[in-house]
C-alpha positions as CSV (number, residue, x, y, z in Angstrom):
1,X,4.2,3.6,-27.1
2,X,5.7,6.8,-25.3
3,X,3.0,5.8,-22.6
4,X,3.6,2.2,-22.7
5,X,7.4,2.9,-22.3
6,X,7.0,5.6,-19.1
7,X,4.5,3.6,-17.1
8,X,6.1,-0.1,-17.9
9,X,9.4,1.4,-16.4
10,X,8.0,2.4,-13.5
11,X,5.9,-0.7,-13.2
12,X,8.7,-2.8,-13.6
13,X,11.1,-1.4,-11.1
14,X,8.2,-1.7,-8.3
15,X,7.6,-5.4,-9.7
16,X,11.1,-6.2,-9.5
17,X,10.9,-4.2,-5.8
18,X,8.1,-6.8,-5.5
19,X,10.4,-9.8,-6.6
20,X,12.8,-8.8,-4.3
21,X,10.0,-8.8,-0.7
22,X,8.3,-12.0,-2.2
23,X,12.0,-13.5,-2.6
24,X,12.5,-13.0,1.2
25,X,9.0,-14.0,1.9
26,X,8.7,-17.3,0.1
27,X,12.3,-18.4,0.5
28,X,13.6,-17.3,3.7
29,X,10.7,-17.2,5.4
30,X,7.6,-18.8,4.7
31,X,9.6,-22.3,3.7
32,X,12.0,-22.4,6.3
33,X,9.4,-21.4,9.5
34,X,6.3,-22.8,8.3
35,X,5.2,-26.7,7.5
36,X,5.0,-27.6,4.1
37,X,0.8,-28.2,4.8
38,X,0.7,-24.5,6.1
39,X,2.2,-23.3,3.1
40,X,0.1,-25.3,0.7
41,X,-2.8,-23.8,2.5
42,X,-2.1,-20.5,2.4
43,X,-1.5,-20.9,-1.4
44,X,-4.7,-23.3,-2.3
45,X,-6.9,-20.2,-0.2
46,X,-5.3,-18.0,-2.5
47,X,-5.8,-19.8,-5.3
48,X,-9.1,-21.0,-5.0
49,X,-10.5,-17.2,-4.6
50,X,-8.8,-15.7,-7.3
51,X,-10.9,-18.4,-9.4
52,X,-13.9,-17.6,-7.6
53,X,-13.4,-13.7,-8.3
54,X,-13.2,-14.4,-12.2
55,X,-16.8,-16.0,-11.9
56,X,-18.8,-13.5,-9.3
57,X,-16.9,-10.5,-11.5
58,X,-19.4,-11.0,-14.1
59,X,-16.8,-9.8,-16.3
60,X,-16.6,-6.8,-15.0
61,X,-13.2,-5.8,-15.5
62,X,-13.0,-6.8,-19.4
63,X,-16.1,-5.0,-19.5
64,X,-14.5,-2.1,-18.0
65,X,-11.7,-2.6,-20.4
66,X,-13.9,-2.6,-23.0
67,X,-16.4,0.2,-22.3
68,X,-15.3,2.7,-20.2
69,X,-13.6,4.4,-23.1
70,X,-17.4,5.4,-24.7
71,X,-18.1,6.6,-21.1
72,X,-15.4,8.6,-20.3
73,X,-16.5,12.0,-19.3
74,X,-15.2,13.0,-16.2
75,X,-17.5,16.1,-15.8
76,X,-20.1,13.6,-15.8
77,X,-18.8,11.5,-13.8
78,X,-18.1,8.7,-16.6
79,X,-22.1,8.4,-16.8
80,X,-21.9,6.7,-13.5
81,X,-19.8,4.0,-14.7
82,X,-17.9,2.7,-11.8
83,X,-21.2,2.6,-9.6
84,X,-23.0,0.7,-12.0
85,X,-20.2,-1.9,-12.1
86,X,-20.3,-2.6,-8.5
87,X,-23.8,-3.0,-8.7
88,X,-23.4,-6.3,-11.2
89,X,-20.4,-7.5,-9.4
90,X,-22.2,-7.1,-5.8
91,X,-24.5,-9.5,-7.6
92,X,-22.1,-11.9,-8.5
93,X,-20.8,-12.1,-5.2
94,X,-24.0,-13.0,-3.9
95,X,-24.4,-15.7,-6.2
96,X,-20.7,-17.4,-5.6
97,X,-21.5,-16.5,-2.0
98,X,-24.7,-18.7,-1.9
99,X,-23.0,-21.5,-4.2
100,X,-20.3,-21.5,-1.4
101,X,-22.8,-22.6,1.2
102,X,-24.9,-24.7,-0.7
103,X,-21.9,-27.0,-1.9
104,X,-19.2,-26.5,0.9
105,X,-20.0,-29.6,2.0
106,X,-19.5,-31.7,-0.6
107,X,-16.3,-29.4,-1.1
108,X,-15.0,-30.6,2.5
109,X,-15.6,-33.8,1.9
110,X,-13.9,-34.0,-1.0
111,X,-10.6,-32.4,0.4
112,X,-11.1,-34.1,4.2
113,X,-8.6,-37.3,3.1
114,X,-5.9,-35.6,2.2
115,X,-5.9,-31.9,2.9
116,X,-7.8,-31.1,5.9
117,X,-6.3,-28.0,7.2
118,X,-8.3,-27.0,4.0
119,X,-11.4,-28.1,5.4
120,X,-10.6,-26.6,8.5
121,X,-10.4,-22.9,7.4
122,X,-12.9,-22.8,4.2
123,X,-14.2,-20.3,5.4
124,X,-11.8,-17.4,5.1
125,X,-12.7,-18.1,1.6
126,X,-15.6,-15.7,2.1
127,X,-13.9,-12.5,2.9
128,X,-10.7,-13.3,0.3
129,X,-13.3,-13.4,-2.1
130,X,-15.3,-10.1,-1.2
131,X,-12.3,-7.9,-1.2
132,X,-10.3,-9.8,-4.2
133,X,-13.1,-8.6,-6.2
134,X,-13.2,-5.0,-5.4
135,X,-9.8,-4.6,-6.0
136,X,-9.3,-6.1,-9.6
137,X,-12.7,-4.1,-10.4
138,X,-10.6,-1.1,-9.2
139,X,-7.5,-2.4,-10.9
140,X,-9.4,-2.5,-14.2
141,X,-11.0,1.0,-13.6
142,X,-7.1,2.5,-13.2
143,X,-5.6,0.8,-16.0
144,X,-8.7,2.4,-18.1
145,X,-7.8,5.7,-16.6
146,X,-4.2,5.1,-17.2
147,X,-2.8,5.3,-13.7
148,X,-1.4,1.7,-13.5
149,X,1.6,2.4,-11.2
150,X,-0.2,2.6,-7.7
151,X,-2.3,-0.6,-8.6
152,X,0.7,-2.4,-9.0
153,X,2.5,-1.1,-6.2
154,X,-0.2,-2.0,-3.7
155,X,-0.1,-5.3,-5.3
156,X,3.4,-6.4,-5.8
157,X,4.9,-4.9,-2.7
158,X,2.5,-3.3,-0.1
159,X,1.3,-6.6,-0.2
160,X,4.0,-8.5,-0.2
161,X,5.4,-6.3,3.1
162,X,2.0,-7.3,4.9
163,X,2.8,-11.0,3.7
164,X,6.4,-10.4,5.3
165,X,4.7,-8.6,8.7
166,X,1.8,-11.3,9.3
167,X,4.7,-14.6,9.0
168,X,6.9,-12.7,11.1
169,X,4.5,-12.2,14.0
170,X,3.9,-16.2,13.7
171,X,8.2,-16.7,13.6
172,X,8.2,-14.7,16.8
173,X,5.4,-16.2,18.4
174,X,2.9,-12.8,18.5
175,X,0.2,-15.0,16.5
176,X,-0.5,-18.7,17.3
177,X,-1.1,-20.8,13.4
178,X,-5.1,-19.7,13.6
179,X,-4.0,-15.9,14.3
180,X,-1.4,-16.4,11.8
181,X,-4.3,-17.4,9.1
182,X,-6.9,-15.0,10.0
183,X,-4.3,-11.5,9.9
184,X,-2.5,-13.3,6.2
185,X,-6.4,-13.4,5.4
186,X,-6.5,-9.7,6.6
187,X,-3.5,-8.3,4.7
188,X,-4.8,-9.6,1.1
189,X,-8.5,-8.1,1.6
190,X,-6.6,-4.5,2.8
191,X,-5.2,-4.0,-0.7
192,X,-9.1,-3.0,-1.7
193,X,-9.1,-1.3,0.6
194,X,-6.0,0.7,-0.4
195,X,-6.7,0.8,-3.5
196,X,-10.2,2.7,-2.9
197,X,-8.5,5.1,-0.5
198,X,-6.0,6.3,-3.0
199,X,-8.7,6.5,-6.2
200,X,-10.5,8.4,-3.7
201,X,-7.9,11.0,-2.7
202,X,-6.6,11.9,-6.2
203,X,-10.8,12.6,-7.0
204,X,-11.1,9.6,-9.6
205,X,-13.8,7.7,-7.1
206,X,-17.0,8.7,-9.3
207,X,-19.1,6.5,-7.2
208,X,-22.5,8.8,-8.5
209,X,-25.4,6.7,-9.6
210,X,-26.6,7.4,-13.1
211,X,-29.7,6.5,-14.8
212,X,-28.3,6.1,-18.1
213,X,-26.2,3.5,-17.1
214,X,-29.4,1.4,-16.1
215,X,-30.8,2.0,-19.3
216,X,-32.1,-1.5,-20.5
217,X,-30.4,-1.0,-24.2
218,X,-27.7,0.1,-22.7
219,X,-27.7,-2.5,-19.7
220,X,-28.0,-5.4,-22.1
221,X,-25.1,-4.7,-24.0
222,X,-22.6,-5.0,-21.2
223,X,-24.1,-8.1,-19.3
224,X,-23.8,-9.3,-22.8
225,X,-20.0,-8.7,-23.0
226,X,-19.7,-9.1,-19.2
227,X,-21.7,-12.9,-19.0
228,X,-19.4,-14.1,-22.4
229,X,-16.0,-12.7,-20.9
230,X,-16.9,-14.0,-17.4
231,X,-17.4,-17.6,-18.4
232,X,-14.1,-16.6,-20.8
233,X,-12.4,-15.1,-17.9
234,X,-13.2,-18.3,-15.4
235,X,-12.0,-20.8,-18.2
236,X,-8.8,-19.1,-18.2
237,X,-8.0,-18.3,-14.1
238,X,-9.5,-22.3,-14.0
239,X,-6.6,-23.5,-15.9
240,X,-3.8,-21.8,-14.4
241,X,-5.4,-22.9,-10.7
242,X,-6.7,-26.7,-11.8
243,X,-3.5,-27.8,-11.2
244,X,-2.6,-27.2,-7.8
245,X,-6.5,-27.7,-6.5
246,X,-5.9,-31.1,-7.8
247,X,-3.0,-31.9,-6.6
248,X,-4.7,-30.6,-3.3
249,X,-7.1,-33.1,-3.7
250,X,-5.3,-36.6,-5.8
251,X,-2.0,-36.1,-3.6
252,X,-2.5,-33.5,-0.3
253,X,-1.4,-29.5,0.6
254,X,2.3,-31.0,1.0
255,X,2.4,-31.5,-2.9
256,X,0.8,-28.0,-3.7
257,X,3.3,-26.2,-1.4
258,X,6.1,-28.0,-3.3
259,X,4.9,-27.4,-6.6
260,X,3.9,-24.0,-5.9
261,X,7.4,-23.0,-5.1
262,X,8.5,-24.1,-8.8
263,X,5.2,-22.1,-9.8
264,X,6.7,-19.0,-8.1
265,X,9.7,-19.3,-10.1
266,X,8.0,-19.8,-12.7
267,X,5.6,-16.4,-12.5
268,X,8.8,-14.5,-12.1
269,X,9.6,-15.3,-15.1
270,X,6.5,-13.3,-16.6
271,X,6.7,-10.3,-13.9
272,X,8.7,-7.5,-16.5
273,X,6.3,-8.6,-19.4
274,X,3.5,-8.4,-17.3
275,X,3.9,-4.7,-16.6
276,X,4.1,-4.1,-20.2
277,X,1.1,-5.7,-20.7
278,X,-0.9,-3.9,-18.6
279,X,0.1,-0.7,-19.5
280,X,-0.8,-1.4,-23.0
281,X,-4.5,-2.9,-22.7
282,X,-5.9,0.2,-22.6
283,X,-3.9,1.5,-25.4
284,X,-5.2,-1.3,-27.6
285,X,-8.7,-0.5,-26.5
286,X,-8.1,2.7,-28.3
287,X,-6.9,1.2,-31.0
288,X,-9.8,-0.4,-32.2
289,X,-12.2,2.3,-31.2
290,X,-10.2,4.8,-33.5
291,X,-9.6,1.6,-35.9
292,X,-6.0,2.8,-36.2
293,X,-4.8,-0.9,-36.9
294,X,-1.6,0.5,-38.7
295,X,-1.0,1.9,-34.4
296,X,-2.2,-1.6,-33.2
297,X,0.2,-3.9,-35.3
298,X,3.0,-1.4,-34.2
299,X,2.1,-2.0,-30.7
300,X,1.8,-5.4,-31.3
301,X,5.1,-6.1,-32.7
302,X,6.6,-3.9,-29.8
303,X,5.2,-5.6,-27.1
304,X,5.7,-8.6,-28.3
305,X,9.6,-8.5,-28.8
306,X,10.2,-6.4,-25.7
307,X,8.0,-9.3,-23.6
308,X,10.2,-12.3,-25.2
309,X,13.7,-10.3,-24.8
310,X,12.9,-10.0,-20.6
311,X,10.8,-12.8,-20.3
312,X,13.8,-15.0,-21.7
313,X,16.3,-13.3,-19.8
314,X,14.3,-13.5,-16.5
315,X,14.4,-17.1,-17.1
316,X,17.8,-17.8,-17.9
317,X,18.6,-16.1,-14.6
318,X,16.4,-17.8,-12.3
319,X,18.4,-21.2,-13.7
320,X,21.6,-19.4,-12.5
321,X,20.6,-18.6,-9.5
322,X,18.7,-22.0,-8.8
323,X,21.5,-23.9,-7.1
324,X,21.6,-21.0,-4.8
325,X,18.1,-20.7,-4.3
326,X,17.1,-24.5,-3.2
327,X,20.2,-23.9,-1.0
328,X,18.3,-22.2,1.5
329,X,15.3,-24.2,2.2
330,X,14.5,-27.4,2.9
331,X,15.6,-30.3,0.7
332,X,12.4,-31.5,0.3
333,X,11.6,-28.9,-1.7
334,X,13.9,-30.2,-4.3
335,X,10.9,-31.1,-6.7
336,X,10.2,-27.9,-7.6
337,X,13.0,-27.1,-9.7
338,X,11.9,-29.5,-12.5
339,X,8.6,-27.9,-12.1
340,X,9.9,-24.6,-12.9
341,X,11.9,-25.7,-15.8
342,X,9.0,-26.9,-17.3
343,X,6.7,-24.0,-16.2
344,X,9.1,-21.1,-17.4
345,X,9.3,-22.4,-20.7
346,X,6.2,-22.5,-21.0
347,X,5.3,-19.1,-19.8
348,X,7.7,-18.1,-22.1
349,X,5.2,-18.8,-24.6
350,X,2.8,-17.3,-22.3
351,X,4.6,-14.4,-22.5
352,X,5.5,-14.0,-26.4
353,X,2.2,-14.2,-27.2
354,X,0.5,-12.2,-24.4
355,X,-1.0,-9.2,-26.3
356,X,-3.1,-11.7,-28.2
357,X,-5.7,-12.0,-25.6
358,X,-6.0,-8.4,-25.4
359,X,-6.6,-7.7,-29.0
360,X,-8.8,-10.9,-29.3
361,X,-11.3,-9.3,-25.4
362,X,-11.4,-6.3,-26.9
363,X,-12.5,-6.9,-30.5
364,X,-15.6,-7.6,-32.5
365,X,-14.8,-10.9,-32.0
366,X,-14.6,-11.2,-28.2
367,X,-16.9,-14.4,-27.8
368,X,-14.0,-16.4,-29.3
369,X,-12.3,-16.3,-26.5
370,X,-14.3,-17.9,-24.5
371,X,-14.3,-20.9,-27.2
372,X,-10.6,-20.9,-26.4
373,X,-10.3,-20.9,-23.1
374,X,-13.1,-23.7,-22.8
375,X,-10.8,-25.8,-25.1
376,X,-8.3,-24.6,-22.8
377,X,-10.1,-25.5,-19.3
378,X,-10.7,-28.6,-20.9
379,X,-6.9,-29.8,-22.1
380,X,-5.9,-28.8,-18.3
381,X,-8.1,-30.9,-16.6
382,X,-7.9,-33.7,-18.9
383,X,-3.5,-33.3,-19.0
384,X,-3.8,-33.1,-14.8
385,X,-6.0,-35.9,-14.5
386,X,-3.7,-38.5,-17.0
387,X,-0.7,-37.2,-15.4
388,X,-0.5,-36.1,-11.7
389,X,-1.5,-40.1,-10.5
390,X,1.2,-41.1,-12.2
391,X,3.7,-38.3,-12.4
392,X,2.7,-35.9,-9.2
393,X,4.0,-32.6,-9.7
394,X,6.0,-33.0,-13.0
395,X,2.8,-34.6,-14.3
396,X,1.0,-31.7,-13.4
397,X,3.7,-29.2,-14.9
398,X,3.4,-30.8,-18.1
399,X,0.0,-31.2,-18.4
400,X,0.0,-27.1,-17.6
401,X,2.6,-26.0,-20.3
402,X,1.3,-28.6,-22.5
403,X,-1.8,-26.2,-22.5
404,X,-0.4,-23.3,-22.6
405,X,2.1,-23.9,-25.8
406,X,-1.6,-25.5,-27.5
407,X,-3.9,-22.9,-26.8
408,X,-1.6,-19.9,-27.3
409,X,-1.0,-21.4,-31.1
410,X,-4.3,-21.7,-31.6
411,X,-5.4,-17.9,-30.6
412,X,-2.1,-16.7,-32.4
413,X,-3.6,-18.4,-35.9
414,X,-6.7,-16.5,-35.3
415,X,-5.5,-13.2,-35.0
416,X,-3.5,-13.4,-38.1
417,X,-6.5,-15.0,-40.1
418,X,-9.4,-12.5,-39.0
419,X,-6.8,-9.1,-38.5
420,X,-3.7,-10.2,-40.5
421,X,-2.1,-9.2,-37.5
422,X,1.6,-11.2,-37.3
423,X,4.6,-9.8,-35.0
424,X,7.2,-12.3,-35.2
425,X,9.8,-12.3,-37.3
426,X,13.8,-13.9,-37.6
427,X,14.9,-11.7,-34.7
428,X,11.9,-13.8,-32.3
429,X,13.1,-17.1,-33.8
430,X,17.0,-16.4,-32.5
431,X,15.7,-14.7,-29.3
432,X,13.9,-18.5,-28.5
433,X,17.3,-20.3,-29.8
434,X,19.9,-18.4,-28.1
435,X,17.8,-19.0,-24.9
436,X,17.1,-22.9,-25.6
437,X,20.9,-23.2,-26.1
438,X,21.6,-21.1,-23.0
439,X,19.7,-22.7,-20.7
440,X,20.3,-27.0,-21.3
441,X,24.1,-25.4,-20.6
442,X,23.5,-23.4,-17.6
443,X,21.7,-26.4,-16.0
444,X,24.4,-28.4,-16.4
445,X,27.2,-25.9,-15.8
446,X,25.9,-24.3,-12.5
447,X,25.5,-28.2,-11.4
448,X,29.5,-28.9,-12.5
449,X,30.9,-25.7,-11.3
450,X,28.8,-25.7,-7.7
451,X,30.3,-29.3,-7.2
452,X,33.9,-28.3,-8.3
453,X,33.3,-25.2,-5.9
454,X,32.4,-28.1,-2.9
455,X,35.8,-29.8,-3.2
456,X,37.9,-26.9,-3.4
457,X,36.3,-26.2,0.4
458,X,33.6,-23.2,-0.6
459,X,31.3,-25.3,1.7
460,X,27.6,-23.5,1.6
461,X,29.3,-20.6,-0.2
462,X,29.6,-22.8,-3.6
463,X,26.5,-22.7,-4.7
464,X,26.1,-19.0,-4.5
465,X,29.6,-18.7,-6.0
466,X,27.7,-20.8,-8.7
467,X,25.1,-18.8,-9.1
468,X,27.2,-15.3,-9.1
469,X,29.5,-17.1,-12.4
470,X,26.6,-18.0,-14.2
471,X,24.8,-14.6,-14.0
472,X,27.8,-13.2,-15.0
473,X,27.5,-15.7,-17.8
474,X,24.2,-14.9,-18.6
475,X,25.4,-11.0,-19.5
476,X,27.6,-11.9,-21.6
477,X,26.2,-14.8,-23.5
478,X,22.6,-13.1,-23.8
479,X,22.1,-9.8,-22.6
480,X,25.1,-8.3,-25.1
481,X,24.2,-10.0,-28.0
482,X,20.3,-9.0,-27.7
483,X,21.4,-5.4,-27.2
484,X,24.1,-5.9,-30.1
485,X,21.9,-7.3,-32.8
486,X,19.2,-4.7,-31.3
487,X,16.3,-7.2,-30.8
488,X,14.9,-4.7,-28.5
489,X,15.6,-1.5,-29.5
490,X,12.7,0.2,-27.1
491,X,14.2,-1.2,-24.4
492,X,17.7,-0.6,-25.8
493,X,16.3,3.1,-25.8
494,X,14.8,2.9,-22.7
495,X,18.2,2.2,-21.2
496,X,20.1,4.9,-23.0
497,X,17.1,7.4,-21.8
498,X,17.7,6.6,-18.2
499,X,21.3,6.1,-18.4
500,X,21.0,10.1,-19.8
501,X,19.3,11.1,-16.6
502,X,21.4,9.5,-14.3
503,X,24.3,10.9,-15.7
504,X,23.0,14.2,-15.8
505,X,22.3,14.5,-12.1
């Protein structure tokens, strides 16, 4: 855990670095200077290639995940691991490549109703999707070789930054709208290609052929693994993205930009457990190579309390600060507050039970995952397709949360049954309770207090005046008794560690 600790530290202060650039970017700047339709195209581009990278992956990077520990041997450069990868994913981008051309049409058409700035830049798909895909194979190759931080940094804020650049250039009139879409395309295919530069100066780029890799025994084990977790891996980017492609379709790019904003919220919500998380895949990879499963239900139990104590205090704090937020842009993204109340809770979920996949990709029984997230894929686009005609983007929040809280149960019971693997216990429970109880009041106090704060004259300063009481709030009425009752006490130490070296200085 010593790992998981050191690394999910540092990858949390550059997430919340992140938090802090993407705040700027999607508040102050992309929805106050752009139109709602260039927003929600910007995001549905987005989206729509990160689903297309799960399928031409091939499953390359749970197969990384999964494999490169029997490979690793750096004097032989990992048996030419990392070239043989690209080789199967270069031929999954061919085939999503082709599959774009041969049904783009019937794509446009689709979308040329109600979204047809869509229609009218499809093609930037192309390069989004050649350069996503390098870089999560590269992502998953550094989290194998431990080195998480400079992943995520290029992710969450050298990313971000470029995000910040390319809008500003449009703000100040350096870049017409087409520019504008053509350098944001840009920034998010350079982080590849930062990402290859830096494996390649620290000498971790073994880009060597080797024949054993191409071995057909050997060959036919991973496309194996890498077919099963692709199809696993697309059912589960599919339902996280099938709600904002159909809104993009059943309402227009106005509705995605809106419900995307609640969406954001909502993934901040997960950004601390997230770091955890991906510092500890490899770790559990280990696990079950050295069949250590005394290590693994540590881990598990660990992870799992550590995820629920920040994920529930990350949300609690976004509902203080929500008054202030939707203060600062325009009303009619009102909307997207409901959707992130319904969102974070459910990622909350998301969150508590996130080390669950991992165990579940990376064990003997792998190919149930892929039974899951079908079921999963399926309850998303059935829940969307009830409820967006009639609800719009509340209907779609449900129907996404709805899946979420399902599917996670579901995958939770199976892990107990086949490993007798169960990390929750009274301290979880109270964790979920304080936060339910914290957060009906905090949604009706910052509401109270911000209109109290408008009559005694605070004018536009009430709402952040709002905000600042209810974080205050928020300390005191979570973040003391958590630490008190010591629900997290490798946080709790975490804190005391870094509190010892700043003192010392």
């Amino acid at each position: 855990m010593g790992i998981v600790t050191r690394q999910g530290s540092r990858n949390t202060l550059i997430l919340f670095a992140g938090i802090g650039i993407g705040f700027v970017n999607e508040f102050l700047l992309l929805r106050n200077f752009l139109e709602e339709e260039q927003v929600g195209l910007i995001k549905l581009l987005v989206q729509v290639s990160a689903l297309l990278v799960q399928f031409a992956a091939l499953g390359g990077t749970n197969t990384v995940l999964r494999f490169f520990p029997f490979y690793r041997d750096r004097d032989r450069d990992h048996g030419g691991f990392l070239f043989g990868m690209f080789s199967l994913v270069a031929v999954g981008m061919a085939l999503v490549s082709v599959a774009l051309v041969l049904f783009g049409d019937p794509i446009k058409a689709r979308y040329a109703a109600r979204s047809p700035l869509f229609v009218e830049y499809f093609q930037l798909l192309f390069p989004l999707l050649a350069f996503n895909l390098t870089f999560v194979l590269l992502e998953a190759y550094s989290k194998s070789r431990l080195r998480t931080v400079a992943p995520t940094m290029i992710q969450e804020v050298v990313l971000r930054l470029g995000v910040s650049a390319s809008v500003s250039a449009y703000i100040l009139g350096w870049l017409d709208a087409e520019g504008f879409y053509q350098v944001f395309t840009a920034v998010n295919c350079a982080t590849a290609v930062l990402l290859f530069g830096w494996l390649w100066m620290i000498g971790e780029l073994r880009l060597r052929p080797k024949r054993h890799f191409f071995e057909p025994q050997a060959l036919q084990k991973l496309l194996g693994y890498g077919v099963l977790t692709m199809l696993s891996a697309f059912a589960s980017r599919f339902y996280t993205s099938i709600d904002s492609i159909m809104l993009g379709d059943l309402v227009g790019l106005d509705a995605v930009a809106v419900y995307l904003t609640g969406g954001y919220l909502a993934s901040l919500v997960m950004a601390p457990g997230r770091s955890i998380v991906r510092v500890s895949a490899p770790l559990v990879a280990n696990h079950w190579k050295s069949g250590d499963m005394q290590s693994m239900a540590k881990l598990f139990s660990q992870v799992t309390g550590n995820n629920l104590v920040v994920t529930c205090g990350m949300y609690l704090l976004i509902i203080a600060a929500a008054p202030a937020l939707f203060s600062i842009i325009p009303s009619s993204y009102a909307g997207a507050l409901t959707v992130f109340l319904i969102l974070g809770a459910g990622r909350i979920v998301d969150m508590g039970t996130a080390l669950v996949g991992v165990i579940l990709m990376t064990s003997r029984y792998h190919y149930w995952v892929f039974g899951f997230n079908v079921v999963m894929a399926g309850l998303a686009v059935l829940g969307n397709a009830l409820l967006i005609p009639r609800y719009g983007i509340q209907g779609a929040a449900v129907a996404t949360a709805a899946t979420i809280v399902v599917i996670n149960a579901m995958r939770m019971a199976f892990v107990q049954w086949r490993f007798k693997l169960w990390p929750y216990g009274k301290r979880h429970i109270a964790i979920v309770a304080l936060t339910a109880l914290l957060a009906v009041g905090l949604y009706y106090a910052t509401a109270w207090l911000s209109a109290q704060l408008q009559t005694q004259g605070w004018g536009f300063w009430s709402t952040w005046g709002s905000a600042a009481a209810a974080a205050l709030f928020v300390g005191a009425a979570y973040a003391l008794p958590v630490l008190k009752a010591g629900w997290a006490p490798e946080l709790e130490a975490a804190l005391r560690q870094a509190q010892k070296r700043f003192l010392s200085r």
